[in-house]
KOLMI-330350 format. One record per atom (N, C-alpha, C): x, y, z. Coordinates in Angstrom, 2 decimals, decimal comma. Layout:
N
<node x="X" y="Y" z="Z"/>
...
This chain:
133
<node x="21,09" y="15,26" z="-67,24"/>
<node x="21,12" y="14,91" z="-65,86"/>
<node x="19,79" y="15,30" z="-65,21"/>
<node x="19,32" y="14,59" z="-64,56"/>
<node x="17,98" y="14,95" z="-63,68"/>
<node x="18,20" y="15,27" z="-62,24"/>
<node x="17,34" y="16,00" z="-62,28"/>
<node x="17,81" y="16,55" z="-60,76"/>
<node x="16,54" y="16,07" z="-59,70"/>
<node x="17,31" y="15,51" z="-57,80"/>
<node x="16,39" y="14,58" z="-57,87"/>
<node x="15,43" y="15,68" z="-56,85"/>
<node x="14,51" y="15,40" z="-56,45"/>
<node x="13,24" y="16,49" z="-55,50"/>
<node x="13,64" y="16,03" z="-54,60"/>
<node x="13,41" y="16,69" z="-53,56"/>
<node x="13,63" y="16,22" z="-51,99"/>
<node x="12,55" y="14,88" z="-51,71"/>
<node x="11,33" y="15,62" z="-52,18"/>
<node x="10,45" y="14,56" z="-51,94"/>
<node x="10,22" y="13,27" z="-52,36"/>
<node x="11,03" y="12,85" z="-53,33"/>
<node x="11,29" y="11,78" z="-54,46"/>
<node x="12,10" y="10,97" z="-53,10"/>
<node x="12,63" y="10,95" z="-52,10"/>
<node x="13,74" y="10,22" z="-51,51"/>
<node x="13,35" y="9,16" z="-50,89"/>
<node x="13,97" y="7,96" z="-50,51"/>
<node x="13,90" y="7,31" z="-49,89"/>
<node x="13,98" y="6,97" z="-48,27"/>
<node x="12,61" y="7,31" z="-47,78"/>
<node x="13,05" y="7,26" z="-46,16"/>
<node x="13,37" y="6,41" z="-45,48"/>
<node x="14,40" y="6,93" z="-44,64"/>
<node x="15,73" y="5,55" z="-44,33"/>
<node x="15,67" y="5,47" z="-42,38"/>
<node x="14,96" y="6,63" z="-42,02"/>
<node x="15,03" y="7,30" z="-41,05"/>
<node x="13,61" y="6,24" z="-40,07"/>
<node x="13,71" y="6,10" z="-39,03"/>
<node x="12,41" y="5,70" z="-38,48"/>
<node x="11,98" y="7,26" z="-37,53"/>
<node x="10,89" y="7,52" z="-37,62"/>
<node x="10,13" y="8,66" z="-36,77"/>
<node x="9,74" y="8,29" z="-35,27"/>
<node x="10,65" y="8,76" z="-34,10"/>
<node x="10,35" y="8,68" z="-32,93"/>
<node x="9,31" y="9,09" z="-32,33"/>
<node x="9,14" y="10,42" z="-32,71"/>
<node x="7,96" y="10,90" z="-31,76"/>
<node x="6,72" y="9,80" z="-31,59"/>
<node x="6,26" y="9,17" z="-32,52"/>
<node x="5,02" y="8,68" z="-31,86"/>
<node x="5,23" y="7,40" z="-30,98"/>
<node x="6,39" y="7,05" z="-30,86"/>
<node x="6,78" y="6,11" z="-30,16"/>
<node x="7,01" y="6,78" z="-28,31"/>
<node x="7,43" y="8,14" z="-28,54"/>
<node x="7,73" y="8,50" z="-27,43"/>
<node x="6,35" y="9,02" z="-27,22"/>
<node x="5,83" y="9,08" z="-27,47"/>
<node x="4,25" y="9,27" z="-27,13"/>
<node x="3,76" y="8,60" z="-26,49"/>
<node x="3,75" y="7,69" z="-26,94"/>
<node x="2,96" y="6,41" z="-26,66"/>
<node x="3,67" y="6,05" z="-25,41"/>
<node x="5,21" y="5,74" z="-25,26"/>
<node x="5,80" y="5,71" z="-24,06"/>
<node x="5,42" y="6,30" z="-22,62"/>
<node x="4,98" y="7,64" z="-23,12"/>
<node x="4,92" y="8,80" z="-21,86"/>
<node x="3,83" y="8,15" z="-21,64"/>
<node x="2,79" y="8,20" z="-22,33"/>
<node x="1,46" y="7,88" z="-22,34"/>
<node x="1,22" y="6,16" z="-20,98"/>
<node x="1,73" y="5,79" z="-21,49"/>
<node x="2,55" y="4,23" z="-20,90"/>
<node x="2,96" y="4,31" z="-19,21"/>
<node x="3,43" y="5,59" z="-19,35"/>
<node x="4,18" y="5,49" z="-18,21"/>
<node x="3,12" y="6,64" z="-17,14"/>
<node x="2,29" y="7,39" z="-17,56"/>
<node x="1,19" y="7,95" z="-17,14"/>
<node x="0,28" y="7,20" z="-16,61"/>
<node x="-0,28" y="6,41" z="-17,38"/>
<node x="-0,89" y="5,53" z="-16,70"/>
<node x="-0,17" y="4,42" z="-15,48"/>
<node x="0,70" y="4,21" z="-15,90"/>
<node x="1,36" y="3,18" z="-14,60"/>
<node x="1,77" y="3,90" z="-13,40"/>
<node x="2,22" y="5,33" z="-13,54"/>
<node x="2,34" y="6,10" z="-12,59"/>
<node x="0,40" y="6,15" z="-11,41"/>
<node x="-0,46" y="6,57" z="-12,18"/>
<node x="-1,36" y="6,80" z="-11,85"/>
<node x="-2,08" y="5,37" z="-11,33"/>
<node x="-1,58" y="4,61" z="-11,81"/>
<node x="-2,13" y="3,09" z="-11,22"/>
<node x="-1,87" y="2,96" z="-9,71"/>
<node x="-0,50" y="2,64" z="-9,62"/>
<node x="0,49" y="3,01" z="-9,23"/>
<node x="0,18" y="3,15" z="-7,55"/>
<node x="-0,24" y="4,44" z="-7,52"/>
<node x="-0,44" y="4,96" z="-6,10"/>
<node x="-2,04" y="4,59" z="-5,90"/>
<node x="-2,69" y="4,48" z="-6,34"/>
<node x="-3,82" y="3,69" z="-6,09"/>
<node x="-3,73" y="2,05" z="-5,50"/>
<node x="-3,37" y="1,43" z="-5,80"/>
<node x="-2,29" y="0,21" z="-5,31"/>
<node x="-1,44" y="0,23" z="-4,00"/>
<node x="-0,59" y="1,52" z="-3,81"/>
<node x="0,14" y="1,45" z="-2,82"/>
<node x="-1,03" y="1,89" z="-1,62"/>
<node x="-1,53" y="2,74" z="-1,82"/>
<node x="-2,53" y="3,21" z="-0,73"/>
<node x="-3,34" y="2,17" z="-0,01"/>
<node x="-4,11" y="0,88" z="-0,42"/>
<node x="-4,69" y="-0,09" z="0,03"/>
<node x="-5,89" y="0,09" z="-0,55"/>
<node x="-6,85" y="-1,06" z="-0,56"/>
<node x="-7,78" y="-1,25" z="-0,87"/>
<node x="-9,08" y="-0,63" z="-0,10"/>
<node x="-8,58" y="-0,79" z="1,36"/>
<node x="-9,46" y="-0,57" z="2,68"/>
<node x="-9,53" y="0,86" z="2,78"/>
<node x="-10,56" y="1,84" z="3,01"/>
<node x="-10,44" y="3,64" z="2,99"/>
<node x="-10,38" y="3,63" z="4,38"/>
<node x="-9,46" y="4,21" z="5,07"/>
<node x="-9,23" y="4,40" z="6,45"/>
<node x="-8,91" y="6,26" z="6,29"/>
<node x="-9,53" y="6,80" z="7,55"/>
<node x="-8,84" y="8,17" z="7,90"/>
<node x="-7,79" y="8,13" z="8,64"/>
<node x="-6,15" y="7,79" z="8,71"/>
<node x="-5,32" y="7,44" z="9,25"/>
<node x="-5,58" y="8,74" z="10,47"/>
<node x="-4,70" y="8,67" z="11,59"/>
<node x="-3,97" y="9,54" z="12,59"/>
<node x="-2,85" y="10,11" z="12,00"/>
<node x="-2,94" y="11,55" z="11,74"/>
<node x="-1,81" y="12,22" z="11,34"/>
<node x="-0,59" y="12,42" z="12,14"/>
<node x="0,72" y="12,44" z="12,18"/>
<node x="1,90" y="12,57" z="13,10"/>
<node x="3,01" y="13,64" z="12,00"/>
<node x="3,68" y="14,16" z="12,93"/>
<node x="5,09" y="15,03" z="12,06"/>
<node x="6,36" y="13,65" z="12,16"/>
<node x="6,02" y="12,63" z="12,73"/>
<node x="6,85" y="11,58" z="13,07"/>
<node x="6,79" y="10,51" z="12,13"/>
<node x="5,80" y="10,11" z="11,10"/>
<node x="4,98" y="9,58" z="10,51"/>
<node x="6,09" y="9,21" z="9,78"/>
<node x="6,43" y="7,75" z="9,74"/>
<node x="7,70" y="7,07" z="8,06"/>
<node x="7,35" y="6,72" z="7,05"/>
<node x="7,62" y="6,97" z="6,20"/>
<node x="7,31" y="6,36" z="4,92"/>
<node x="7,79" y="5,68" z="3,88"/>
<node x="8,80" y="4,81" z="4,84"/>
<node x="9,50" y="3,74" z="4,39"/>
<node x="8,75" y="2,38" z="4,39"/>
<node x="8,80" y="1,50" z="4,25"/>
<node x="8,06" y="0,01" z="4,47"/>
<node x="9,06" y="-0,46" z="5,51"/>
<node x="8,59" y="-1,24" z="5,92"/>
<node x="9,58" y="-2,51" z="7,08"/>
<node x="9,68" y="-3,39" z="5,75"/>
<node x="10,69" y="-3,86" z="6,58"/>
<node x="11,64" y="-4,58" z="5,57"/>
<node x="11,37" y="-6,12" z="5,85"/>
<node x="11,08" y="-5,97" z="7,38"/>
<node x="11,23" y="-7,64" z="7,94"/>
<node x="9,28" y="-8,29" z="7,50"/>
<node x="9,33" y="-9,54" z="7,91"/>
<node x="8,16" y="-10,12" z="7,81"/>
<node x="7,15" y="-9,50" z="8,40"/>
<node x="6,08" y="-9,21" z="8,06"/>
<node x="5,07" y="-8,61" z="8,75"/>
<node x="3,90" y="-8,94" z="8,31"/>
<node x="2,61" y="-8,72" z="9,43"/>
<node x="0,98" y="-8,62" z="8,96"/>
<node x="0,51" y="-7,47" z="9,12"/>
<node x="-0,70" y="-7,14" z="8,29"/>
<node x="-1,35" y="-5,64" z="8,64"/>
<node x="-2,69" y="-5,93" z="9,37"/>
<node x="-3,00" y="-5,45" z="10,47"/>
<node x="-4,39" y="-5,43" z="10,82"/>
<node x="-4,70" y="-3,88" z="10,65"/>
<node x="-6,22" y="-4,28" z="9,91"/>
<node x="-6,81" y="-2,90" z="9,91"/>
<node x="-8,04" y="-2,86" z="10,91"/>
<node x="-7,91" y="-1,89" z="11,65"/>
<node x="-9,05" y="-1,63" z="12,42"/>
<node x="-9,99" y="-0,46" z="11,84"/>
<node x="-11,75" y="-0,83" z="11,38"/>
<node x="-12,47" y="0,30" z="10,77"/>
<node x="-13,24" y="1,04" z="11,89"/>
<node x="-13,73" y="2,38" z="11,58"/>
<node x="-14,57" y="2,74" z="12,99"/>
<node x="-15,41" y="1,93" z="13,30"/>
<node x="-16,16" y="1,06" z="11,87"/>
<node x="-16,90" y="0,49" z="12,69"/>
<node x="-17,04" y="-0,68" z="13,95"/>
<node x="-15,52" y="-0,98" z="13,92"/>
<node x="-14,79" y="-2,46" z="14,85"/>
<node x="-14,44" y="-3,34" z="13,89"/>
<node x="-15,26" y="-3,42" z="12,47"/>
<node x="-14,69" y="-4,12" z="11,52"/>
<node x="-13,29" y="-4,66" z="11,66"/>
<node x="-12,82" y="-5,38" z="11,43"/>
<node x="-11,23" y="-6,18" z="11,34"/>
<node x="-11,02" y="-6,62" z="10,16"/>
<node x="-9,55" y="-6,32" z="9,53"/>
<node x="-8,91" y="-6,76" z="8,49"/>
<node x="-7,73" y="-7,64" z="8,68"/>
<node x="-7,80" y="-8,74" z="8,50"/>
<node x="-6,57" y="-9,21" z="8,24"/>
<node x="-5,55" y="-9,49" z="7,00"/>
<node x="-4,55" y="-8,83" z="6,59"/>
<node x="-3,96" y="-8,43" z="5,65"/>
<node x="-5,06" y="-8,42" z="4,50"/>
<node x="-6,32" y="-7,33" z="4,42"/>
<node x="-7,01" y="-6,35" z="3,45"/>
<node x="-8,27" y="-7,63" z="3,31"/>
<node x="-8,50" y="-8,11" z="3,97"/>
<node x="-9,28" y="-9,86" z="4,42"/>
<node x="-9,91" y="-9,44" z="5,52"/>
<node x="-11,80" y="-9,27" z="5,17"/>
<node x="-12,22" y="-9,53" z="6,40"/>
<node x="-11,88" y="-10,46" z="7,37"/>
<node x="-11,99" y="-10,01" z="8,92"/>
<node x="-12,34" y="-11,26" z="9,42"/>
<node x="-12,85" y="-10,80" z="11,06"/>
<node x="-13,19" y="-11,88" z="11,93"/>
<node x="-13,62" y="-11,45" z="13,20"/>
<node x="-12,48" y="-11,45" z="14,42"/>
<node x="-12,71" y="-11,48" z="15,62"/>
<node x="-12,10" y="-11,38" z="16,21"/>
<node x="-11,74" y="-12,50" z="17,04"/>
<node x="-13,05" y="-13,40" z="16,85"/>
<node x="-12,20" y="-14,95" z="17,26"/>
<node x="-11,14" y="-15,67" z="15,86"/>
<node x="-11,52" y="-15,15" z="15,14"/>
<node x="-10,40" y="-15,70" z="13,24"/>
<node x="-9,11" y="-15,25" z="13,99"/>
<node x="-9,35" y="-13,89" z="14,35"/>
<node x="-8,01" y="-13,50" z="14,62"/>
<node x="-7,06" y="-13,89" z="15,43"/>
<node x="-7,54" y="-14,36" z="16,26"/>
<node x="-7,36" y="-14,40" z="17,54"/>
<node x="-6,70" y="-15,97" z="17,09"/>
<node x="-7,16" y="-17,44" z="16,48"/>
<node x="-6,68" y="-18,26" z="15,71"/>
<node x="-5,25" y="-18,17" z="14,44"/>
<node x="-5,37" y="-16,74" z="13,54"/>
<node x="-4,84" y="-17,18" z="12,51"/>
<node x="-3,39" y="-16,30" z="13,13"/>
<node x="-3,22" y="-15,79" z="14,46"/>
<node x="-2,33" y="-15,13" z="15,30"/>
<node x="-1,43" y="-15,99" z="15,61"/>
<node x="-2,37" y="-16,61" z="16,30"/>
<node x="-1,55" y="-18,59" z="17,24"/>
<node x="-0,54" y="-19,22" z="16,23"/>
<node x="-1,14" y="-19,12" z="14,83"/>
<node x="-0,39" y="-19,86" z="13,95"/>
<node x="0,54" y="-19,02" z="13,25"/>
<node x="1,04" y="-17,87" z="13,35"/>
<node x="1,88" y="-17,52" z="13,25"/>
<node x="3,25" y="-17,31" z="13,69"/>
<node x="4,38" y="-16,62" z="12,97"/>
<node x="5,92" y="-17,04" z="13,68"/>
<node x="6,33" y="-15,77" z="14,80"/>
<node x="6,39" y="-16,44" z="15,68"/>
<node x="6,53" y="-15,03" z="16,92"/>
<node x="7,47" y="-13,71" z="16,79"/>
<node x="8,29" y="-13,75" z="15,43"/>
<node x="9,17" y="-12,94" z="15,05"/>
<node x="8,41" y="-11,86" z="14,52"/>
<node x="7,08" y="-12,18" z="13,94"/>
<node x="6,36" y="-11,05" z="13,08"/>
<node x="6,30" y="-10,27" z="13,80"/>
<node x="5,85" y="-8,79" z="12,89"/>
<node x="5,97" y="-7,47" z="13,48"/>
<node x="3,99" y="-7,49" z="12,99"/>
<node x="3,67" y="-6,37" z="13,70"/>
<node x="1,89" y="-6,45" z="13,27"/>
<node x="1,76" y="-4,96" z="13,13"/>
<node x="1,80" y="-4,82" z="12,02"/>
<node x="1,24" y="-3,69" z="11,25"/>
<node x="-0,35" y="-2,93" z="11,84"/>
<node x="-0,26" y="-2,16" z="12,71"/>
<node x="-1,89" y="-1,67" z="13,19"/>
<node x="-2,69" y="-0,58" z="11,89"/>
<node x="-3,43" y="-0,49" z="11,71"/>
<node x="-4,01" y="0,60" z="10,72"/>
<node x="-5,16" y="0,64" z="11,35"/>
<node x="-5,46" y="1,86" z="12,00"/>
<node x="-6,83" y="2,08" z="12,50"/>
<node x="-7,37" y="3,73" z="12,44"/>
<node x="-8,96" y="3,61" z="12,09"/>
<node x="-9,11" y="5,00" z="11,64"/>
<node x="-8,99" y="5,73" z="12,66"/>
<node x="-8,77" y="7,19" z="12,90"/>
<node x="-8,52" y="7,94" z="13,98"/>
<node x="-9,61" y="8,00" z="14,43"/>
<node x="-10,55" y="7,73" z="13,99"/>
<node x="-11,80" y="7,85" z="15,07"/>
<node x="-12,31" y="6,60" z="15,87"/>
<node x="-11,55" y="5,41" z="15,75"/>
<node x="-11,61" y="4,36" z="16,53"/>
<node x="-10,94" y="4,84" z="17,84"/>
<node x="-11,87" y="4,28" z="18,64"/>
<node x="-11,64" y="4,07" z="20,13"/>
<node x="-10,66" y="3,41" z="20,83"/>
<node x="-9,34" y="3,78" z="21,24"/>
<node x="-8,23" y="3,47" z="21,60"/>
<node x="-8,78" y="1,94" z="22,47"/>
<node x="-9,59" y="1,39" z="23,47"/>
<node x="-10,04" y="0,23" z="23,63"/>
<node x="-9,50" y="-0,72" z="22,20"/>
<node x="-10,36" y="-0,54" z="21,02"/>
<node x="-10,57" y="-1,39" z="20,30"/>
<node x="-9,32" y="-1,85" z="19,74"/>
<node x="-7,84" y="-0,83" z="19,62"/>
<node x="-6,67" y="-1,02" z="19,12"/>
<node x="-5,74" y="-1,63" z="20,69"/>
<node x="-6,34" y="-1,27" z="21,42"/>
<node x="-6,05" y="-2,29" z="22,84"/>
<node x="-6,53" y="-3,76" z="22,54"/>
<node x="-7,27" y="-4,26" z="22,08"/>
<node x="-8,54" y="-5,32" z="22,08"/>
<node x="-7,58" y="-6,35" z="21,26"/>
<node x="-7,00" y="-5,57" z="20,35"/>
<node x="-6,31" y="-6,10" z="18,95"/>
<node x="-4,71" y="-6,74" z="19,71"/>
<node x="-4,16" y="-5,67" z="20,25"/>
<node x="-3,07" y="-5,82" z="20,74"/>
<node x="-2,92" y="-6,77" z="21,57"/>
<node x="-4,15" y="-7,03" z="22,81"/>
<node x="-3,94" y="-8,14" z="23,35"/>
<node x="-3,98" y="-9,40" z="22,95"/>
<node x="-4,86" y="-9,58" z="21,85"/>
<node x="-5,00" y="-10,63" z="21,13"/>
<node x="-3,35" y="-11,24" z="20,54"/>
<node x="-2,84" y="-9,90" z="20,23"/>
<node x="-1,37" y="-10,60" z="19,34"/>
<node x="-0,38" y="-10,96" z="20,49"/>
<node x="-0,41" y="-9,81" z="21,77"/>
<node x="0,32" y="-10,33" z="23,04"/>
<node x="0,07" y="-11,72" z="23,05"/>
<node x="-1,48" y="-12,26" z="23,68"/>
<node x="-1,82" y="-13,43" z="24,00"/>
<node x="-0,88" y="-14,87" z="23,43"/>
<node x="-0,73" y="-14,40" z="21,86"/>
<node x="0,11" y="-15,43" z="21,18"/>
<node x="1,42" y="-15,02" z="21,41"/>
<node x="2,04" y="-14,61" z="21,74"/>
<node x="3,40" y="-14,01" z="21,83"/>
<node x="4,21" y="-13,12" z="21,09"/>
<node x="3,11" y="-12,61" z="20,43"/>
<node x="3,42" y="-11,22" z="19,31"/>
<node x="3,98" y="-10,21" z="20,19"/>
<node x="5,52" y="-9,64" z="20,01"/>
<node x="5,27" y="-8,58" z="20,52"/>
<node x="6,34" y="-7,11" z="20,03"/>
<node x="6,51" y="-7,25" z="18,47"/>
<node x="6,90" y="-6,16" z="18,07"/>
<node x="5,18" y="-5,58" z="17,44"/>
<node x="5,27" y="-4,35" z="17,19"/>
<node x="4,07" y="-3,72" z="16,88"/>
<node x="4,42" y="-2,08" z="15,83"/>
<node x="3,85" y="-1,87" z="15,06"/>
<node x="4,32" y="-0,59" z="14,81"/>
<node x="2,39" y="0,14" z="14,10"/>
<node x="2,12" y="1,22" z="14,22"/>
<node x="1,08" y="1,85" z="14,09"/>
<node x="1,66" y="2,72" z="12,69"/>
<node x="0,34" y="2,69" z="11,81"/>
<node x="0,71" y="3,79" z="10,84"/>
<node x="-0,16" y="4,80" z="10,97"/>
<node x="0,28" y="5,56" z="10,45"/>
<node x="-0,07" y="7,55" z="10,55"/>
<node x="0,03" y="7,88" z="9,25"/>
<node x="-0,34" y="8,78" z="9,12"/>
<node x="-0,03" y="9,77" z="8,14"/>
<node x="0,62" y="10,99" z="8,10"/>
<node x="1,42" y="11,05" z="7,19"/>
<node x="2,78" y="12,20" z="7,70"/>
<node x="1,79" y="13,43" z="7,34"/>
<node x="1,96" y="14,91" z="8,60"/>
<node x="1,53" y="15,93" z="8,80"/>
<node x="2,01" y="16,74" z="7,70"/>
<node x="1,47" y="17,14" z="6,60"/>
<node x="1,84" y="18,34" z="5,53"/>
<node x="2,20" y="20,00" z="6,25"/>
């Protein structure tokens, strides 16, 4: 009778770990993508608040970004302030208008914006902040 070695056997078994490796690995990176993406493209120094949500709206909406320099964004899209003032008109009066402006912009200029969306008959509005740590 022969006796058989352990090592003689037939492996029947598949080896996880490098699969779960590779997984974590997977999911590291998409994590880290991730919030780079959610943050925006545009670098703004938001206005900090203890009031600050950090939920999304749910309903239809546009984002205007206002930069210190007066710069204008329309949803992460340069543009000027007569564009705006046009691509407003053609929108559905239900929208809500997302403001993003750096805290060091001049309350005028987020006035400037607002009237523009009044003018067309915009008139839900909500401002983002950044929640106070």
């Amino acid at each position: 009778m022969k006796l058989i070695d352990e090592d003689d056997k037939e492996i029947s078994d598949i080896n996880m770990t490098p699969f779960v490796d590779i997984i974590l690995v997977v999911l590291i990176i998409f994590l880290a993508t991730a919030t780079f993406i959610v943050e925006g493209k545009i670098p703004l120094n938001l206005p900090k608040s203890k009031t600050a949500e950090s939920g999304k709206l749910q309903e239809k909406r546009i984002t205007i970004i206002i930069k210190n320099d007066g710069s204008l964004f329309l949803d992460e899209k340069r543009i000027s302030k007569d564009i705006l003032k046009r691509k407003v008109r053609e929108l559905n009066k239900n929208i809500t208008v997302v403001l993003r402006a750096d805290r060091d912009v001049s309350f005028q200029k987020v006035v400037d914006v607002i009237d523009v969306c009044r003018s067309a008959g915009i008139e839900k509005y909500t401002i983002e902040t950044m929640r106070l740590e």
